[in-house]
C-alpha positions in Angstrom: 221.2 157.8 168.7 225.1 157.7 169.2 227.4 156.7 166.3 230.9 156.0 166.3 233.2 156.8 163.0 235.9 154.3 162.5 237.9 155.4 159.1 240.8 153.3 157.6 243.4 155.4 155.7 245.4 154.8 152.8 247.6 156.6 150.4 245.0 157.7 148.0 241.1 156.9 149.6 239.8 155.8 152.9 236.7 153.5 153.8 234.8 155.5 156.5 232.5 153.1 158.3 229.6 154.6 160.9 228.1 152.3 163.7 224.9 153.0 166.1 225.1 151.8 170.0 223.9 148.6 169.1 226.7 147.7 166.1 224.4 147.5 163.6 226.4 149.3 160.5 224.7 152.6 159.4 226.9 154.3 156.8 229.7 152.6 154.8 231.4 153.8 152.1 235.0 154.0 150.3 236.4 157.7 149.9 238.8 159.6 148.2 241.2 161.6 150.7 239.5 164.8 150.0 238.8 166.2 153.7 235.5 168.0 151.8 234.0 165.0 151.0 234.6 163.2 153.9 233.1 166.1 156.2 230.3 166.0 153.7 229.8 162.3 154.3 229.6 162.3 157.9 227.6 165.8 158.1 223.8 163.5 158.5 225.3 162.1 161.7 227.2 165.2 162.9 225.1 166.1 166.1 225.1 162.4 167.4 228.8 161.4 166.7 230.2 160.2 170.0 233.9 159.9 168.4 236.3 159.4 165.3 238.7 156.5 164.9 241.6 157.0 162.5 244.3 154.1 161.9 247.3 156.1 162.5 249.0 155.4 159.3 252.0 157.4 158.1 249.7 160.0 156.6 247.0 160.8 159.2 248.0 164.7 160.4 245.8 166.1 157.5 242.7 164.3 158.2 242.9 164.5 162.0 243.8 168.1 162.2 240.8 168.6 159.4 238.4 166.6 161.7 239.4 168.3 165.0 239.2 172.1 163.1 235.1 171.2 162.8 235.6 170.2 166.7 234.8 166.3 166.2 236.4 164.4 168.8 239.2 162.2 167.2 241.0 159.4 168.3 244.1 158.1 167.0 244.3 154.1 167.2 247.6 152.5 167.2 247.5 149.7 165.0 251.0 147.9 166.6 248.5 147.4 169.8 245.5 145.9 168.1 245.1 142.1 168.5 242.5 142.6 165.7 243.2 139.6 163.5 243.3 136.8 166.0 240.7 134.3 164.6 238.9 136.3 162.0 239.0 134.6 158.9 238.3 137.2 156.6 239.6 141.0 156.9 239.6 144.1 154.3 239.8 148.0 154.5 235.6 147.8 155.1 236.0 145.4 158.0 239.1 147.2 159.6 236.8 150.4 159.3 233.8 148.8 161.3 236.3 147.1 163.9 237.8 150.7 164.8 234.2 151.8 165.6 233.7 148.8 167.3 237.0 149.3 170.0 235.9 152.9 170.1 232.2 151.6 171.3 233.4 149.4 173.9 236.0 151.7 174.7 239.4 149.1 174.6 240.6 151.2 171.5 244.2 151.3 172.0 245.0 154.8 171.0 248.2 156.5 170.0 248.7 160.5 171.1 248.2 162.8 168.6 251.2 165.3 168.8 250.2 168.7 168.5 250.8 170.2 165.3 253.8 172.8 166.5 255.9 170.1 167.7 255.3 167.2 165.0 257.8 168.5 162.8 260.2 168.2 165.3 259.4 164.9 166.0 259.6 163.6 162.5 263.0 165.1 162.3 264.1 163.0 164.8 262.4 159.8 163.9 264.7 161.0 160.8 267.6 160.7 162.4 267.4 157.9 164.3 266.5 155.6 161.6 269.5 157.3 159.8 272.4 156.3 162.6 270.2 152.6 162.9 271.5 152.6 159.6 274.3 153.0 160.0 275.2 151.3 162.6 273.9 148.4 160.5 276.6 149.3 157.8 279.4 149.5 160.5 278.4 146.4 162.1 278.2 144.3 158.6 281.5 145.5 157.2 279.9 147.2 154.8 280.6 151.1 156.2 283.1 150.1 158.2 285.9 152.8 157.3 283.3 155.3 157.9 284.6 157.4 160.4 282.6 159.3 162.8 282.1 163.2 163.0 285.1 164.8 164.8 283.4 166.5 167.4 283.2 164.6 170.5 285.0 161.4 169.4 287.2 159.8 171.9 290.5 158.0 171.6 288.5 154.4 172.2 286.3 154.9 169.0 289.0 156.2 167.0 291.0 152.7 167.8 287.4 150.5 167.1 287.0 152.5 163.9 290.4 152.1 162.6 290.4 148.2 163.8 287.3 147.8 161.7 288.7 149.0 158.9 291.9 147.2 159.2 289.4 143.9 159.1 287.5 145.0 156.2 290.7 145.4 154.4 291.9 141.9 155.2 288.2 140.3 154.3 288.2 141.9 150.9 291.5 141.2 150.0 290.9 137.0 150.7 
């Protein structure tokens, strides 16, 4: 018999949900995030588990690099891709669980790349940093940061004249 692992992660537990070939639910059960109990949950089905779904959530690199260390095969699904709520009517961390399983069976599970672990850092750091100049952009843009001035190296005559300008118009707003 093949299973397939489908586990949806949150902050503090997980609900890991095992299917057979045939969808009929074998093993469901909320969790804490405690990679020992979860490996102890899934060790009856070890030998015939096909694959293991986790919901790439902010906090997945400890269970995924936990599962792949005891050589299960993981996938990583990428929830922005899922069309999984069109016309279900009723949805929960045990249902979400089951439906992972379910995409990894039929084999549409939309899956997200799992970065290895010597580069993630590096990756987060700049995920960092974007969302930190998105930011503030956001404050130039609005008025709100608009005498910020940018970093001296590499700034050209042009964006020292924008920057100024802004500021000139900030000045004038507030002072209405």
């Amino acid at each position: 018999m093949r299973y397939f692992v489908g586990i949806d992660l949150h902050s503090d537990s997980n609900y890991t949900g095992v299917i057979d070939k045939k969808d009929s639910r074998i093993f469901g059960k909320k969790l804490p995030n405690d990679l020992g109990v979860i490996l102890k949950e899934l060790e009856p089905f070890r030998k015939e588990i096909e694959g293991i779904v986790v919901e790439s959530t902010y906090n997945w690199y400890w269970l995924v690099d936990g599962l792949q260390e005891v050589k299960y095969k993981v996938h990583l699904a990428n929830p922005a891709a899922m069309q999984q709520y069109s016309g279900m009517k009723y949805t929960d961390d045990k249902w979400d669980s089951y439906w992972l399983a379910h995409m990894l069976r039929l084999g549409i599970l939309p899956e997200g790349y799992i970065y290895p672990k010597e580069i993630r850092p590096i990756r987060d750091l700049l995920r960092k940093r974007t969302m930190l100049v998105r930011h503030r952009l956001v404050l130039v843009e609005t008025g709100n940061g608009a005498c910020i001035k940018p970093a001296k190296h590499g700034e050209s005559q042009y964006r020292k004249k924008v920057e100024s300008q802004r500021c000139e118009e900030t000045k004038r707003r507030r002072n209405k």
